[in-house]
Steps between C-alpha positions, in 0.01 A plus 500: 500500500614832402446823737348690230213179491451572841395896456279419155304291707518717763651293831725785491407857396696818549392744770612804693807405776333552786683544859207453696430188368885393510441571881138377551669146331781488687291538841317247385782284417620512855159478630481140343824399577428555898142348413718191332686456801245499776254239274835298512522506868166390544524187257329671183734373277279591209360844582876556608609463120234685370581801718881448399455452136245850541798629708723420137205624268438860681868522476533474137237733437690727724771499177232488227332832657848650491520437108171555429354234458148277653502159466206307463631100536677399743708308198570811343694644826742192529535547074567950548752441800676236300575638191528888670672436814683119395827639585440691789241245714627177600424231250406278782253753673341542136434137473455485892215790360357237223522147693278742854289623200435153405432421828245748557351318196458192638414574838221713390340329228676143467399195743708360769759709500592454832884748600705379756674706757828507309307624195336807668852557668660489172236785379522722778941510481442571152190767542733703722794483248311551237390866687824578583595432223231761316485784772942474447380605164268782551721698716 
């Protein structure tokens, strides 16, 4: 798939940078990521990845509000940060990014999908990379 595909059929479309929603995102991001982590505590393993993998999503957009650009598939976010930002994100958080999104997937609409605890660990370490990662980049 090419990233001019992506804004003809309009998963991507160019907008307006906009610092509050940078901000607003990036709250959010950490919002999840503390969310992520107490879920984890209490033996949500699922809702725990969700949250984390939210935590990774609100921080992309974070990026794509800083170019200009709204996303509307979750696909299309992974597909923007790779090709723009390849070289400058860790290869392993962007498929870290794909494999949680994947997850999401199946936890929400796939049967017996079932994470263990090392799973939703796995998510959270690499939600709070992955935002330290992206807020090291908006300063």
């Amino acid at each position: 798939m090419k990233i001019d595909d992506l804004f003809k059929e309009r998963k991507l479309r160019k907008v307006a940078p906009d610092k509050n929603k940078i901000e607003q995102s990036t709250k959010i991001a950490r919002s999840k990521l503390d969310e992520s982590i107490a879920l984890f505590k209490a033996g949500f393993n699922s809702q725990a990845i969700l949250s984390a993998y939210t935590a990774m999503f609100h921080s992309a957009r974070a990026i794509l509000y800083r170019d200009g650009i709204q996303e509307k598939s979750h696909y299309a976010v992974y597909f923007y940060l790779r090709e723009n930002y390849g070289k400058t994100i860790s290869g392993r958080l962007l498929e870290s990014f794909l494999n949680h999104q994947n997850e999401r997937k199946e936890i929400l609409y796939g049967f017996g999908y079932n994470p263990n605890k090392e799973e939703a660990e796995s998510c959270i370490e690499d939600a709070a990379e992955f935002l330290i990662e992206i807020e090291g980049m908006l300063k």
